[in-house]
C-alpha positions in Angstrom: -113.2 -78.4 114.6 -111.4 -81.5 113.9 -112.7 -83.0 110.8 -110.7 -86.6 111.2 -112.3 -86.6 114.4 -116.1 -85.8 113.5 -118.4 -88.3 111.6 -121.9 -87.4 110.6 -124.5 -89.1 108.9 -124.9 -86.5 106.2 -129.2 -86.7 105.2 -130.2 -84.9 102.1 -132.1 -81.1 103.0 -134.1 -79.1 100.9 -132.5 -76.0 101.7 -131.8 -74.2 105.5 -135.0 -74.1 106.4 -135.1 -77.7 106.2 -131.8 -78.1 107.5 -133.1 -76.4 110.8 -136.7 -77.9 111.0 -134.1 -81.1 111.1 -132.3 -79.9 113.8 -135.1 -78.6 115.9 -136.8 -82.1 115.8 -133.9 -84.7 116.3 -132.9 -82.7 119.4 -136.4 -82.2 120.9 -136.7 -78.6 120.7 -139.5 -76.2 120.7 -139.9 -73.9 117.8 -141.8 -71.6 119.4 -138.6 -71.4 121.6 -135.8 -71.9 119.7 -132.5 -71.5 121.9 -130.7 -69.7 119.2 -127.0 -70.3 120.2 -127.8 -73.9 120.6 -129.1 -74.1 117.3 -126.5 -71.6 115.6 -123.5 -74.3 117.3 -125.3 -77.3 115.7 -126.0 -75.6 112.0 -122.2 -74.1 111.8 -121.0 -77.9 112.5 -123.0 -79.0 110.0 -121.7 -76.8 107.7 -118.3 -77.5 108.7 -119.3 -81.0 108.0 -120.1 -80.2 104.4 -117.1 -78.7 103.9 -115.0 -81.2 105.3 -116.5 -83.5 102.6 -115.7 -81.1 99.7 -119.5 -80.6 99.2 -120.3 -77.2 98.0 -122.3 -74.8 100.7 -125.2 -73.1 98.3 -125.3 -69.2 99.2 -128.9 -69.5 101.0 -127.7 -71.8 103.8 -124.2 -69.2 104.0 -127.5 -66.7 104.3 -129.4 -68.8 106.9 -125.7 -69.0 109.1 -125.3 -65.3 108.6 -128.8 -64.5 110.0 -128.8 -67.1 113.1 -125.9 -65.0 113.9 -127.1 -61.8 114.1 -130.0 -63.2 115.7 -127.9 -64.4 118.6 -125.8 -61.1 118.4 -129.1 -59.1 119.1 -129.9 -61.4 122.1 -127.0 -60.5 123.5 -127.8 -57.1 123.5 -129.2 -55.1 126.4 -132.6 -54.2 126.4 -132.8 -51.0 125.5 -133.6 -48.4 128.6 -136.8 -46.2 128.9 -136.4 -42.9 127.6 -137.0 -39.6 128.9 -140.1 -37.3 128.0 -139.3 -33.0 128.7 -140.4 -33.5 132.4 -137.2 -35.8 133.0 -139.6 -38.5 133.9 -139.2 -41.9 132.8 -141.2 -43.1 129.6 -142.2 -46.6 128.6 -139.5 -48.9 127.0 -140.0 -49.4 123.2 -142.2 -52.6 123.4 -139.0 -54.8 122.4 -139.8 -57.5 119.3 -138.4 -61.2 119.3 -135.4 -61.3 117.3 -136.6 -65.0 116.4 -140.1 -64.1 115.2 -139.7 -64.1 111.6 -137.4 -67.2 111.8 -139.8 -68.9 114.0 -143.1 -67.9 111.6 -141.0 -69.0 108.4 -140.0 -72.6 110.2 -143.7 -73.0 111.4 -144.6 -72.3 107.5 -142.3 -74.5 106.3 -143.0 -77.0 108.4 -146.8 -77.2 107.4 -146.1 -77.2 103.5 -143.7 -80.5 104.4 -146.1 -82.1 106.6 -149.0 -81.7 103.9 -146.5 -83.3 101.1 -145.6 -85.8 102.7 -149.4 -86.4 103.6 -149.7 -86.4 99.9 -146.7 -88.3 99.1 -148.2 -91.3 101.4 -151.1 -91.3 98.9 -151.4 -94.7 96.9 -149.5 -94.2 94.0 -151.9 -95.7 91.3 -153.6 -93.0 89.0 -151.1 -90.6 90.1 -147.7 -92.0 88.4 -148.4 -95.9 87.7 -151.1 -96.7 85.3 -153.3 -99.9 84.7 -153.1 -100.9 81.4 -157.3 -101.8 82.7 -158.9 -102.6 85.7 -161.7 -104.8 86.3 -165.2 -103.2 87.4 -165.2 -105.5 90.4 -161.8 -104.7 91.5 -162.1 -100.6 90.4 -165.0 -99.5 92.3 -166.5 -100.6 95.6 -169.8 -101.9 97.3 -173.1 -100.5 96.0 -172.2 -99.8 92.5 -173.9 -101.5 89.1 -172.1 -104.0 88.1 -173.4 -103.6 84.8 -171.5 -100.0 84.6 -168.8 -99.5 82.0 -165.4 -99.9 83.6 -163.4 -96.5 83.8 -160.9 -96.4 81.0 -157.0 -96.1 82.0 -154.3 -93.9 80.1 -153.0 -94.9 76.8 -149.8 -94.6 74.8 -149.9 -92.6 71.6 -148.1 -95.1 69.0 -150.4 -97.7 70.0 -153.2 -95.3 68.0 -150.9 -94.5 65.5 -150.2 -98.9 65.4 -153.8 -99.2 65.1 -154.5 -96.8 61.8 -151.8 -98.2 60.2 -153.5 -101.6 60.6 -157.4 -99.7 59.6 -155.2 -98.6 56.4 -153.4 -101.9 55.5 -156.9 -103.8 56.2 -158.5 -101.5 53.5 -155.7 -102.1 50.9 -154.9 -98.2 51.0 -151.4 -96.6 51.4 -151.3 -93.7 53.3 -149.9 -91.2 51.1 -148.5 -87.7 52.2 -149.8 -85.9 49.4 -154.0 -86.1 50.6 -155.9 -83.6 49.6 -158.6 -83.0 52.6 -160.4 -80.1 51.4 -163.9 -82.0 51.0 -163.9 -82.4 55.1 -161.7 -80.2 57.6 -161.0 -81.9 60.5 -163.0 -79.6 62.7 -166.3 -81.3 60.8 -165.2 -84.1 61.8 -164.1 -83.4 65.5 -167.8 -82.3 65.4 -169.2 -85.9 63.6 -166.9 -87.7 66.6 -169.0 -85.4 69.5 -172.4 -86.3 67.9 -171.6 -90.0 68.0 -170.2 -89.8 71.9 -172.7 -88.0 72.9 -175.3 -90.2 71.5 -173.3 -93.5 72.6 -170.6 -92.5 74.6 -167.9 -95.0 73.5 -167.1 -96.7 70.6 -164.7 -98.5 69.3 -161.3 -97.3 67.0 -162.0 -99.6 64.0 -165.7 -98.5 64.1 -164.5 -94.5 63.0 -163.5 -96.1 60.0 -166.5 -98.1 58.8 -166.8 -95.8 55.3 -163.4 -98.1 54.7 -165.3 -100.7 53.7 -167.4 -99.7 50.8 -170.4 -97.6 50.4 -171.4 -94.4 48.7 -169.0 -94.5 45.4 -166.1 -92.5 45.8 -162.4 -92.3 44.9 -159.6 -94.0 46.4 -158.1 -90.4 46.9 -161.4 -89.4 48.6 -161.5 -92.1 51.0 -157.6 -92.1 52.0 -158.2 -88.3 52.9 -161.2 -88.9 55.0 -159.6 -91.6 56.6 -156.2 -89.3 57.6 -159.1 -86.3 58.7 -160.1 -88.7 61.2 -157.5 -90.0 62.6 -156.0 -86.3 63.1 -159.7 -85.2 64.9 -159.1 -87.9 67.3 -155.4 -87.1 67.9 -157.0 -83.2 68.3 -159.7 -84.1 71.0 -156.7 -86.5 72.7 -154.8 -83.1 72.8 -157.2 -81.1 74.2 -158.3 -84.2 76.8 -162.0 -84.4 75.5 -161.7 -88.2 74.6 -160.4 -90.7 76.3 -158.9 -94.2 74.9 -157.8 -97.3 76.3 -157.0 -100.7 75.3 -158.8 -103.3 78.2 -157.7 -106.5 76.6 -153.7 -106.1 75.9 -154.1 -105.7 72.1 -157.5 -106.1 72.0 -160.1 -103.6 70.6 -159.2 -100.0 71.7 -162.1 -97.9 73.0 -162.6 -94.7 73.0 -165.0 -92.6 75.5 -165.9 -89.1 76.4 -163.6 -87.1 79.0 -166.8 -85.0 80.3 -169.9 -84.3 80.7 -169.9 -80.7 79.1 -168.0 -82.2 75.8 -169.9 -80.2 73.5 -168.9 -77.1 75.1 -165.8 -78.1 75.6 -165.5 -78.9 71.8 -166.8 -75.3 70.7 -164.9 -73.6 72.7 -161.5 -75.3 71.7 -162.7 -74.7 68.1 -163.5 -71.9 69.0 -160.1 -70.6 69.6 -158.7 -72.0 66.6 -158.6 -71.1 63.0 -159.8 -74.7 61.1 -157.8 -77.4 61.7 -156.7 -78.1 58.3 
């Protein structure tokens, strides 16, 4: 073939498969009856094509040309005769398989798996890769829900948390020091304090974790520094593990913080559970 002479709107395949599904569809065939030297002609120019472009051929669709071939070698084959049984009669003929059958069951697969993605790939994008920083009740949910309900919270970024302690620490007038000795409360305890207080108001606010911060029972400076790190580290753990959730509705507002499920408390033993102390 003459490439000078040959222009083709090269599209982007996902392998053979979808290379023939391609060709099967843009000149109206069947695939349940797939005239095999039709297709073959079309797939080699494509290939040609390829080539002609100096794009590399992967092996699979070299495989793919390899087995139309054969596949339209063994159609033009004879059917094989009836053989003889000890009488010299005539037998039945070896019931004769489709030499496209398992190309034909493997396009019909393949085209059902790219039919449903691309179903799924229609799907509105929001809450699946693009995230509201946070959505108003109104404007979340539809008809025939209480507008009093608390609005679902949307995904939030990690250094806006670690932005907010800083500011708890700064607020209290205490540095954050990497020598903090945490022995008097293991994060798990408090992991365990956080649960109590979701499951008895199911959210809360970030700055309200940190209330001890501003006075109370007499302690040392030391004491409450370490407290304050234990906390913030149980509420990066149940972040982790996805048994919190925390968003911030009002730009740089208050962040909120809200249980993930319903079962948290099982949720929490059993991650504990799994883990030596989280110290």
């Amino acid at each position: 073939m003459d490439p000078a002479g040959y222009q083709v709107a090269l599209d982007v395949f996902e392998g053979p498969l979808d290379l023939l599904l391609h060709l099967v569809k843009k000149h109206e065939l069947s695939i349940l009856d797939i005239p095999i030297a039709f297709v073959t002609e079309k797939y080699l120019e494509y290939l040609d094509a390829m080539a002609a472009l100096d794009i590399d051929v992967a092996g699979e669709y070299l495989l793919m040309a390899a087995t139309l071939c054969h596949i339209k070698s063994r159609e033009l084959l004879p059917a094989p005769e009836p053989l003889e049984d000890e009488d010299g009669e005539a037998g039945e003929a070896d019931v004769e398989v489709d030499p496209r059958a398992d190309l034909i069951r493997r396009l019909l697969e393949y085209q059902k798996y790219k039919e449903a993605a691309q179903q799924l790939g229609q799907q509105p994008v929001v809450g699946r890769n693009v995230w509201s920083r946070g959505t108003p009740l109104e404007d979340a949910v539809g008809d025939g829900v209480d507008p009093d309900a608390v609005a679902p919270l949307a995904a939030f970024p990690v250094h806006k948390l670690i932005e907010a302690f800083d500011r708890v620490m700064q607020q209290a007038k205490l540095k954050v020091s990497h020598d903090v000795l945490i022995d008097r409360l293991s994060v798990s305890q408090k992991i365990a304090e956080l649960t109590d207080r979701l499951e008895a108001e199911g959210r809360f606010t970030f700055s309200s974790m940190f209330s001890f911060l501003q006075g109370g029972a007499a302690r040392t400076i030391e004491e409450v520094r370490a407290e304050a790190v234990v906390t913030f580290l149980a509420l990066l753990e149940m972040a982790k593990l996805r048994l919190v959730a925390l968003a911030q509705p009002d730009g740089d507002g208050e962040i909120m913080i809200e249980r993930a499920a319903d079962d948290l408390r099982a949720r929490v033993e059993q991650s504990v559970a799994r883990t030596d102390d989280y110290r």
